[in-house]
C-alpha positions in Angstrom: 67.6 -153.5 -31.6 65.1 -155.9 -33.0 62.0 -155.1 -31.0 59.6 -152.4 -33.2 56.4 -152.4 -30.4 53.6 -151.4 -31.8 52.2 -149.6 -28.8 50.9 -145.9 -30.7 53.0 -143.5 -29.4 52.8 -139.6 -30.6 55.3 -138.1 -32.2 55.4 -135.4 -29.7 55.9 -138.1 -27.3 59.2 -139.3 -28.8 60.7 -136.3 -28.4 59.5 -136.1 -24.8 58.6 -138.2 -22.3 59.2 -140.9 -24.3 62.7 -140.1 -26.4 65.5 -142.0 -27.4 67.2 -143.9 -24.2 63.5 -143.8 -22.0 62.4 -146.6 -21.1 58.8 -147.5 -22.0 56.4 -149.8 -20.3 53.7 -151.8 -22.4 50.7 -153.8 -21.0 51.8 -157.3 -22.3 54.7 -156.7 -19.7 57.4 -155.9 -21.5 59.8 -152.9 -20.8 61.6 -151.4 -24.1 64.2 -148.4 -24.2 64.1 -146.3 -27.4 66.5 -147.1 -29.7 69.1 -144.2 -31.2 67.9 -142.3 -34.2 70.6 -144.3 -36.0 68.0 -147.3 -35.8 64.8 -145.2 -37.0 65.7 -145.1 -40.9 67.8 -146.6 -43.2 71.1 -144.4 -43.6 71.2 -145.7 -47.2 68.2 -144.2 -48.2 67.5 -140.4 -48.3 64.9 -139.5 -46.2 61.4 -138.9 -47.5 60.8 -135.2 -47.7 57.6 -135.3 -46.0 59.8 -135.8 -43.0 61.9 -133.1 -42.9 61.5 -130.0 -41.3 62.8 -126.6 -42.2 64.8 -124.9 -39.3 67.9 -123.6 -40.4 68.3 -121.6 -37.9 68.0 -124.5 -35.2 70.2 -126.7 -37.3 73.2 -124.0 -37.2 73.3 -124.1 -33.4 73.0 -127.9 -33.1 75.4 -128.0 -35.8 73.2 -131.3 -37.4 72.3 -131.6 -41.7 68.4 -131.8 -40.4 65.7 -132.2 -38.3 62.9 -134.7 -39.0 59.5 -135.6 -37.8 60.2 -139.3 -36.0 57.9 -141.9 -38.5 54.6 -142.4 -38.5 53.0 -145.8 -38.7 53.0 -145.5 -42.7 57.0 -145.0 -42.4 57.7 -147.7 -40.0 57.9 -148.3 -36.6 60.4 -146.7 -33.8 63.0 -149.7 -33.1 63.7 -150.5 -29.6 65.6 -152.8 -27.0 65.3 -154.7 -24.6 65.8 -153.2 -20.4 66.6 -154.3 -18.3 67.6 -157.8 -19.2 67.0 -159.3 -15.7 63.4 -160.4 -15.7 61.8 -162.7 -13.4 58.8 -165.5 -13.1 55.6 -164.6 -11.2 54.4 -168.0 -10.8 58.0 -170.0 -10.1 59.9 -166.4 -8.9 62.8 -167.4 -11.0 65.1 -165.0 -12.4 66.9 -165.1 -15.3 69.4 -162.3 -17.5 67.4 -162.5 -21.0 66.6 -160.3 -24.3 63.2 -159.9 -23.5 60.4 -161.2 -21.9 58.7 -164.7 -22.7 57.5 -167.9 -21.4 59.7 -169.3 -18.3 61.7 -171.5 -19.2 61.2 -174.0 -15.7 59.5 -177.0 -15.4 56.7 -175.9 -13.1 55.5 -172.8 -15.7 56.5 -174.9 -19.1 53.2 -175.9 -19.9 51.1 -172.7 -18.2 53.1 -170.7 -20.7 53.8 -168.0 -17.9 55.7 -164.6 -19.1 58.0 -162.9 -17.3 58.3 -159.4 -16.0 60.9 -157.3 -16.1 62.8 -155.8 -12.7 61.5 -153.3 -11.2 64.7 -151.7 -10.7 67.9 -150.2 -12.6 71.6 -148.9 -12.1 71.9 -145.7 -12.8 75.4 -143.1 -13.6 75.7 -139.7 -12.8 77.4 -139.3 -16.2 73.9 -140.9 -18.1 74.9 -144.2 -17.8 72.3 -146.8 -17.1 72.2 -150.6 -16.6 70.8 -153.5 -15.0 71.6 -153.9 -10.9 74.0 -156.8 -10.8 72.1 -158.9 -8.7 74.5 -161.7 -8.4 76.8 -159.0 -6.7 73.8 -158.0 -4.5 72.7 -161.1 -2.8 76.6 -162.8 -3.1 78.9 -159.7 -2.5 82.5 -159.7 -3.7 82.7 -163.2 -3.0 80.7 -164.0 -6.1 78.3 -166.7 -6.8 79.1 -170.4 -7.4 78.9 -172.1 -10.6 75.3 -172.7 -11.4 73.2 -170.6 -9.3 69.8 -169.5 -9.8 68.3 -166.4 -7.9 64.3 -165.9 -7.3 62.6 -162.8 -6.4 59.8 -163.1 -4.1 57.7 -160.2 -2.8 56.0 -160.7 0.2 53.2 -159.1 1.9 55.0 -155.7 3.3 54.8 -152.6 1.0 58.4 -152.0 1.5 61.7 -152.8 -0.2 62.9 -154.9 2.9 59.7 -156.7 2.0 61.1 -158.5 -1.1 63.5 -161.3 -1.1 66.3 -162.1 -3.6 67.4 -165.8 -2.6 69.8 -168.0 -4.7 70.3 -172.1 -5.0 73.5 -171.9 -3.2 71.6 -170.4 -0.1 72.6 -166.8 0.5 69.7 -164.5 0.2 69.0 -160.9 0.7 66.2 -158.4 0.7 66.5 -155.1 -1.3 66.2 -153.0 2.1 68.7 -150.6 2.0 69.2 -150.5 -1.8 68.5 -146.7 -2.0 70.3 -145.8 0.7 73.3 -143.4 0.4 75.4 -144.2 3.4 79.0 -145.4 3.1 78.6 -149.3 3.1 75.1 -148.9 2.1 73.2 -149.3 -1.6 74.8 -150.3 -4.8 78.5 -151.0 -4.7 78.4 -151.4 -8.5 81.1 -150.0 -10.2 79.5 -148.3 -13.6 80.5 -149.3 -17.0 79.7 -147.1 -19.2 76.6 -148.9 -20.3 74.6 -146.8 -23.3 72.0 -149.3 -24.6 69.9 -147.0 -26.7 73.2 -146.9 -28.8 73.8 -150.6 -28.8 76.1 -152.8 -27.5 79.4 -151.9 -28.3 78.9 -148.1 -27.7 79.9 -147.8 -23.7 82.0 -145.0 -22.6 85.1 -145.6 -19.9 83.8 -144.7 -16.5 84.2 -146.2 -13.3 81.4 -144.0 -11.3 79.3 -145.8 -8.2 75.9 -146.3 -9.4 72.7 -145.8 -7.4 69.6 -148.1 -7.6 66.5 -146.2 -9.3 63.2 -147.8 -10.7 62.7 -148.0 -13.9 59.5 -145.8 -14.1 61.1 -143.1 -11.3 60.7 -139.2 -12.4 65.0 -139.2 -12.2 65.7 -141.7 -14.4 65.3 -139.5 -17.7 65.5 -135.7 -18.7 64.6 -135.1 -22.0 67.0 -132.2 -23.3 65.0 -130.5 -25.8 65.6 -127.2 -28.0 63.3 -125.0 -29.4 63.1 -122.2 -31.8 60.0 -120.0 -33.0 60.1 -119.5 -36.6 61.0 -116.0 -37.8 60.5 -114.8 -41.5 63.2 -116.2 -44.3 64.8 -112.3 -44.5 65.5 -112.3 -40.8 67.1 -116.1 -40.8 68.9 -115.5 -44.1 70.6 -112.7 -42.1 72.0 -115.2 -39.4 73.3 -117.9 -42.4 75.3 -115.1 -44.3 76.6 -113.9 -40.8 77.6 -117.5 -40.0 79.1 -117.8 -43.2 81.3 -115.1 -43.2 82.9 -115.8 -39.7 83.6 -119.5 -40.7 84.9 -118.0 -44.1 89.1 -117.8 -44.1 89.0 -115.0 -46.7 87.3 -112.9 -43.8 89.8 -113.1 -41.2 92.4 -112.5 -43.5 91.4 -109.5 -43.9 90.4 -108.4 -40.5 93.9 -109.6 -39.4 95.8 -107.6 -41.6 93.3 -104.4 -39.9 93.8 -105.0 -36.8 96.7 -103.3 -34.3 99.2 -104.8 -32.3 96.9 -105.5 -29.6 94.5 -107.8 -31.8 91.4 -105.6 -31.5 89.0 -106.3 -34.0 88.8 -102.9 -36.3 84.9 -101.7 -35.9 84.9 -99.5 -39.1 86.6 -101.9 -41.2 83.8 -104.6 -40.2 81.2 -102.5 -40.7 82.0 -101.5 -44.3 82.4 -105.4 -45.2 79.1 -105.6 -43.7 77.6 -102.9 -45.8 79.1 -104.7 -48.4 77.6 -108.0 -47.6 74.5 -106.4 -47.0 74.0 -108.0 -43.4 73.9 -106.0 -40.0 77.0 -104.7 -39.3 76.5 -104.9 -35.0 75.5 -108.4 -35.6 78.8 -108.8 -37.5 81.1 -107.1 -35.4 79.3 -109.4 -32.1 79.9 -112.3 -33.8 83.4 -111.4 -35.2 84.2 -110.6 -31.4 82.7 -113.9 -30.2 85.0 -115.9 -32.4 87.7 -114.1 -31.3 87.2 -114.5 -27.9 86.2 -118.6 -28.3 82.7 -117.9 -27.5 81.3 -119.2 -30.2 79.8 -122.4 -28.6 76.4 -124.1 -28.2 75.5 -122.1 -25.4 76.3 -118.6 -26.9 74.8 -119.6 -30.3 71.4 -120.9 -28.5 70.6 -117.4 -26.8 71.8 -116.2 -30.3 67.9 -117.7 -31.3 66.1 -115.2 -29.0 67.0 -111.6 -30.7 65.5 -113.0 -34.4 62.5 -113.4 -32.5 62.3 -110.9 -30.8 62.9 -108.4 -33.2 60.8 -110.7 -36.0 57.7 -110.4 -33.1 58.4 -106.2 -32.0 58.9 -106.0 -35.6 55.0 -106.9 -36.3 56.0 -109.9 -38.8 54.1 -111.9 -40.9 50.8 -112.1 -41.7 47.6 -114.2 -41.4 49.1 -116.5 -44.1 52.1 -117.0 -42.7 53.8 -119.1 -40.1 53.9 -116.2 -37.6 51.6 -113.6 -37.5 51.9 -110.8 -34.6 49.7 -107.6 -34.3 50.5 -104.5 -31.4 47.7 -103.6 -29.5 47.4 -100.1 -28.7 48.3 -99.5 -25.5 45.7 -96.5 -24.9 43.0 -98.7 -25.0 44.7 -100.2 -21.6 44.1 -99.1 -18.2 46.6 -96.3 -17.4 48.8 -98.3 -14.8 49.4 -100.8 -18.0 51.8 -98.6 -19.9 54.1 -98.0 -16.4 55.0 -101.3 -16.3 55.0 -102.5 -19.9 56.3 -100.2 -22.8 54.7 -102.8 -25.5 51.9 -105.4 -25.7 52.2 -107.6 -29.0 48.7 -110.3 -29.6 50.1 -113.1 -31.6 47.4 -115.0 -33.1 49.4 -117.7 -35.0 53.5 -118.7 -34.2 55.3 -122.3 -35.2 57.8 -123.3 -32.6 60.4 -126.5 -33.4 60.9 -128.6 -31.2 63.9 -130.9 -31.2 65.7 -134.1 -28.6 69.0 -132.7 -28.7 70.2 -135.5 -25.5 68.7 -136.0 -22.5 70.5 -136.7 -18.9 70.3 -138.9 -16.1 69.4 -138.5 -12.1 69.9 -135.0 -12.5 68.0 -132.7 -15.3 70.2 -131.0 -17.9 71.9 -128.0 -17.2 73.5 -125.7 -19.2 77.2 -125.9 -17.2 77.3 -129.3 -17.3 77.4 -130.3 -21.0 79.0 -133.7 -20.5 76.7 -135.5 -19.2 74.3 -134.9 -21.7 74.1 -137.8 -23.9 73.8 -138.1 -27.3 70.4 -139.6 -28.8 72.7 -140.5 -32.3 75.9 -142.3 -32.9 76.4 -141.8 -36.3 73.6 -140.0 -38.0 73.6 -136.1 -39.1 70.1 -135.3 -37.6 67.7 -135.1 -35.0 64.6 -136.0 -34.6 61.8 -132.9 -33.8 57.7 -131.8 -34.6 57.1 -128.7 -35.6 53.6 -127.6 -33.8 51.8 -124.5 -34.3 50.0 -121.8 -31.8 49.2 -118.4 -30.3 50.1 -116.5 -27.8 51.0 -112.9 -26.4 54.4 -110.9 -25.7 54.4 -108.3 -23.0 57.6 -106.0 -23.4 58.9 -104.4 -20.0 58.9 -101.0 -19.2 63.4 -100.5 -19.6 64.3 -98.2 -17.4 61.4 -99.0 -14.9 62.9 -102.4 -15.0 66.7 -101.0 -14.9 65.8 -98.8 -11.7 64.3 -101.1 -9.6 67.0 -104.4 -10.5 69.5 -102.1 -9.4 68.5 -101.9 -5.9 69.9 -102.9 -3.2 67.3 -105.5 -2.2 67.3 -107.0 -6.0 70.9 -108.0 -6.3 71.1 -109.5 -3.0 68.3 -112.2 -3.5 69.8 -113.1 -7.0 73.2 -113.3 -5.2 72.0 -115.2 -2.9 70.4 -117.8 -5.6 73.5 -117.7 -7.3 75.4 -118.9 -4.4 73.2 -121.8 -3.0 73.5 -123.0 -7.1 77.2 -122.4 -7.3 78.0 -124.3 -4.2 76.5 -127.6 -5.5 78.3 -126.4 -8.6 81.5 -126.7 -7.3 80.6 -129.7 -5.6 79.8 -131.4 -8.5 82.6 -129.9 -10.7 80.1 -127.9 -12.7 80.5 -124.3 -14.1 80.0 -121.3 -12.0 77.0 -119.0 -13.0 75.7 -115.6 -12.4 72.0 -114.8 -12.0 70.6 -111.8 -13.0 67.6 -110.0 -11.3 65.8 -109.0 -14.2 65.8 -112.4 -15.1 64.5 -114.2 -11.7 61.5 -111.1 -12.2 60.4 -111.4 -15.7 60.7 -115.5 -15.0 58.5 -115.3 -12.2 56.3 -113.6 -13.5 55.6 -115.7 -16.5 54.8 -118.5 -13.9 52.1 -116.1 -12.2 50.6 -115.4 -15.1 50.3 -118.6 -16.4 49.4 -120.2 -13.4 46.4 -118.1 -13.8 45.2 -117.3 -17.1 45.1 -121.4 -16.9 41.7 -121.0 -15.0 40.4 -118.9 -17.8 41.9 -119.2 -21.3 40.6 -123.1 -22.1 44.0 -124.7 -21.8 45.7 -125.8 -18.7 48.6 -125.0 -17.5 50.6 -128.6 -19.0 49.6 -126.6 -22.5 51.1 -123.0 -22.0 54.6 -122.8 -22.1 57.2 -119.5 -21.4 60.0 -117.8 -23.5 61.6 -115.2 -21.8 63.4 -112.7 -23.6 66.0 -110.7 -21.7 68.9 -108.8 -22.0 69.5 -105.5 -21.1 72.9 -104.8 -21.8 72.2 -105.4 -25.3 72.6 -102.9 -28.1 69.4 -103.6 -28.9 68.2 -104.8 -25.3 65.1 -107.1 -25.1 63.3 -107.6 -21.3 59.9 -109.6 -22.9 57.7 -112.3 -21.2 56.3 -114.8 -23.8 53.2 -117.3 -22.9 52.1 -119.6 -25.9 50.7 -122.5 -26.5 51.9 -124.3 -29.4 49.6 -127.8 -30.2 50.1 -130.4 -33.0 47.4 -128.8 -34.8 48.1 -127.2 -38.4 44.9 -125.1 -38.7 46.4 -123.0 -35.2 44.9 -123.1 -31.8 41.4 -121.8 -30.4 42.8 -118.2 -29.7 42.1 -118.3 -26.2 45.5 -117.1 -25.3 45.5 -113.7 -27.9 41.8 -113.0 -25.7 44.1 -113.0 -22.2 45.8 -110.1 -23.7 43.4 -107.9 -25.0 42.0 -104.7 -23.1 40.0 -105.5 -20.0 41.2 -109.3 -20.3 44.9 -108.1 -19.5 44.5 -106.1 -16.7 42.1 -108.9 -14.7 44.9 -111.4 -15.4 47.9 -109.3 -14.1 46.0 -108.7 -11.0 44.8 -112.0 -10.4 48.2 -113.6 -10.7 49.3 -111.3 -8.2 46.8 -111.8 -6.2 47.2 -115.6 -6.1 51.4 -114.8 -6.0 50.9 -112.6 -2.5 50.3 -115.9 -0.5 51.0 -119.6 -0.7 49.5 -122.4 1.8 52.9 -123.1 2.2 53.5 -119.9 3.7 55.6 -119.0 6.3 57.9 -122.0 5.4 57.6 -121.2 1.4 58.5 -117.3 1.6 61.4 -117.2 4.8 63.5 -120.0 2.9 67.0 -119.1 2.0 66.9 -121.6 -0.4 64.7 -124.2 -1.9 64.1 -126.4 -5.0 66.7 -127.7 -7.5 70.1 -126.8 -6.1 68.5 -124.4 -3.9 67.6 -122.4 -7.2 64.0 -121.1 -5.9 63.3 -118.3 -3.2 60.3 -117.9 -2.9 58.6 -120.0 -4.5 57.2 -123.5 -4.3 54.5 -126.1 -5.8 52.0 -124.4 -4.0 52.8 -121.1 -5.6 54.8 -120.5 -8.7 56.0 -123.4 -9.6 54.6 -124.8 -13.4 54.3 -128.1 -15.1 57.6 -129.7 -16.4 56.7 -129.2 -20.2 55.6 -125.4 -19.4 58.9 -124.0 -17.8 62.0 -123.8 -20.3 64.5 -123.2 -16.7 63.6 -126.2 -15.0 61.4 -124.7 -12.3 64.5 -122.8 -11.3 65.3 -119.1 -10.7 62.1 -118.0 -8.8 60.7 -115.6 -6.0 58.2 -114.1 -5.8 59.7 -111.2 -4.0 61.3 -109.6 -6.9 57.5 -109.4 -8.3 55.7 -108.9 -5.5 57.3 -107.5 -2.2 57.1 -108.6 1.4 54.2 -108.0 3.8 55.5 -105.8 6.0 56.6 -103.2 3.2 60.2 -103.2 3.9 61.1 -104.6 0.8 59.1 -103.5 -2.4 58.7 -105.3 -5.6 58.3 -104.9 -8.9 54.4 -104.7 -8.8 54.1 -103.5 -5.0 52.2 -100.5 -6.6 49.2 -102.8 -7.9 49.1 -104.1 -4.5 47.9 -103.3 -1.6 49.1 -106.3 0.7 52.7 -107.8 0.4 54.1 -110.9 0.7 55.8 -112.5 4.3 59.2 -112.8 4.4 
């Protein structure tokens, strides 16, 4: 973990694209991973307070001491290794397994000083394992190589993998057609390892897993699994740390035990007087009380857990100009008529701080929610996790409740989501993942948010790489929520240019809702795009495409998953009705 480049990186980019365990590519022609957070400060030392950031809330759910910003240049430089090892020599084509680049060693390039270059190519595990391509084992097979070989890599003229040669001293040689292909016999028939450089060399896990061939720079090599929070006012936060201190407290559940009946059920009166007593919310007791009780209390459960603070903290009007979040209601009379039958509320939130922390990040396959295991860690030891904290606007538009109950429970509604649910569940089960459900309401307000950013892009003075979504829903709630969020959130401390609050002001609102649904009734991809049963991640997406309603990476917080337009738009024919068929006068194919 030696190598500190001094490439200038953001600090926003060490979270993502450029985290701990992605590999980064500099012009002098070396390639460097990111080292483990473990590497970024001395664990001796306490840690500046400039660098911390206050999230407590965040902190709770990724059960970590802190957060910090990663350091600047006047705190040091981000430590990184080495990968892969195997580089190779332009000029004399010889390979050889080293720390990092430098001069070839062979007589030929001694005295022209010629670097190498690292491979092109990786190993890569299912389980986030990653390592270089043994490539002895390619070019010799099991029989292995003899004592003293030497492999070159020569590319020749064709553009293609069968194009490049891997010979060796002994004779043997092999080109690297084939070494993506997935057919029995065919590829990488390395075994995996359970090789985790970013954590050093003694840190690999057991696992025995066939590995498949990626280059280094390919979009599947790294996810970055990030959390976020939006900051709510210290009264609403301090609520969820004296909740989560009276469920972890053993005095508590003393005394709920010796209330509860012979059928362990949690006594509701006797929870809400200690609440009252507590002076905390007594229904946010009693779910949390229940959630223990029933070993929900996990990650998962604990992240949606973030969205009713801010909710309530933004349909609450919080804050103030001063403040990190500041939210006003626009009146709603002041909106064409049809606004107020689809959405009960319209909130213009001129200034909101969101945290941003690298919890892990996954290989060949982004992360997922039901497959927590392959997530790895971006710390081995350390208490903390590196994150920015970036401030910006943005708008909330609250559903119209029963509107939205009515038309989810048709027919029409919970067969599409069914249907998503099942092409997800089947690679699920396939890949030993848990099974999910997928609410309509959800696939709606979702695909909605990527209509509407998709085109308030063209107008606000950001594109659509700086708008991001938060969807708030849950209608089965005691206090239900069913709210589509579009922000911006920049590295800027002053705020942002406020041309997101304009989209949602009278006038401005009403031209972007009908545009996006304009631009949502067709897509050039169209038949193909809006008669799949299935399409996307996992078959996750309807319909819905790149052409259509699919967003940046950094913009969508599902992964470009859960989609179709249908649910928001209808078909052409009129058969099946969305959401907004009413604004519209043509549907969409099916």
């Amino acid at each position: 973990m030696a190598n500190r480049p001094k490439r200038p990186l953001r600090r926003a980019g060490l979270i993502s694209p450029f985290g701990v365990g992605a590999i980064v590519d500099y012009a002098d022609g070396r390639s460097l991973m990111t080292a483990s957070v473990d590497h970024w400060f001395d664990l001796k030392k306490p840690c500046p307070p400039e660098l911390r950031i206050k999230e407590e809330r965040l902190c709770k759910v990724l059960r970590i001491a802190e957060i910090r910003f990663p350091p600047d240049f006047s705190a040091g430089q981000i430590p990184a290794t080495s990968f892969p090892k195997w580089h190779h020599c332009p000029k004399c084509y010889l390979m050889r397994n080293q720390n990092s680049a430098s001069e070839c060693s062979s007589e030929q390039c001694r005295k022209v000083k010629t670097k190498t270059l690292p491979m092109r190519f990786v190993a890569v595990c299912a389980n986030g394992h990653i390592s270089d391509i043994d490539w002895m084992l390619w070019v010799h097979g099991e029989e292995g190589p003899k004592e003293g070989c030497q492999l070159r890599y020569r590319a020749g003229r064709s553009a293609s993998l069968a194009g490049i040669n891997i010979s060796c001293s002994c004779g043997k040689k092999r080109t690297l057609g084939g070494l993506f292909s997935n057919s029995d016999g065919g590829g990488l028939q390395q075994r995996c390892s359970g090789n985790r450089p970013w954590l050093g060399p003694t840190a690999n896990e057991s696992c025995d897993e066939l590995m498949h061939a990626a280059q280094k720079g390919a979009s599947n090599v790294y996810f970055a699994d990030t959390k976020s929070a939006i900051y709510v006012p210290n009264w609403m936060a301090d609520q969820s740390s004296k909740i989560a201190a009276i469920i972890d407290s053993e005095d508590f559940w003393n005394l709920v035990e010796s209330t509860m009946d012979d059928d362990d059920v949690l006594n509701s009166r006797f929870i809400t007087r200690y609440a009252k007593t507590q002076a905390v919310d007594p229904i946010a007791l009693l779910k949390a009380a229940e959630a223990r009780q029933k070993g929900d209390v996990d990650e998962d459960h604990q992240e949606e857990d973030l969205k009713p603070a801010e909710y309530a903290a933004i349909t609450s009007c919080m804050g103030s100009p001063e403040e990190e979040l500041y939210v006003k209601r626009a009146d709603l009379t002041k909106y064409e008529s049809w606004v107020s039958e689809f959405f009960s509320d319209v909130f213009l939130i001129p200034k909101l701080r969101e945290t941003r922390v690298l919890r892990g990040f996954t290989l060949v396959q982004p992360p997922l929610a039901s497959d927590r295991d392959r997530i790895q860690p971006v710390a081995h030891r350390a208490r903390w996790l590196p994150g920015i904290k970036v401030t910006g606007e943005g708008f909330l538009l609250v559903f119209n409740f029963e509107k939205l109950r009515t038309y989810c429970d048709l027919s029409l509604c919970k067969q599409r989501a069914e249907r998503i649910a099942e092409n997800v569940n089947t690679v699920n089960a396939q890949r030993g993942r848990e099974l999910i459900d997928v609410r309509p309401e959800e696939v709606l307000l979702h695909t909605f948010a990527h209509l509407m950013i998709r085109a308030i892009s063209h107008e606000c003075g950001y594109g659509s790489s700086a708008l991001r979504e938060r969807i708030y829903i849950d209608l089965e709630a005691d206090d239900p929520m069913a709210g589509v969020m579009i922000y911006t959130a920049s590295g800027d401390s002053e705020g942002s240019l406020g041309g997101i609050v304009r989209q949602a002001e009278p006038r401005n609102l009403e031209r972007s809702i009908r545009y996006s649904l304009s631009e949502g009734q067709w897509c050039s991809s169209d038949p193909v795009c809006s008669e799949t049963i299935g399409q996307g991640s996992d078959g996750a997406n309807l319909a819905a495409c790149h052409s259509c309603a699919l967003l940046p990476e950094t913009s969508c917080e599902y992964g470009n998953r859960l989609l179709d337009r249908v649910l928001v738009l209808g078909d052409a024919a009129g058969e099946k009705a969305g959401y907004f068929s009413e604004l519209t006068r043509d549907g969409l194919t099916l």
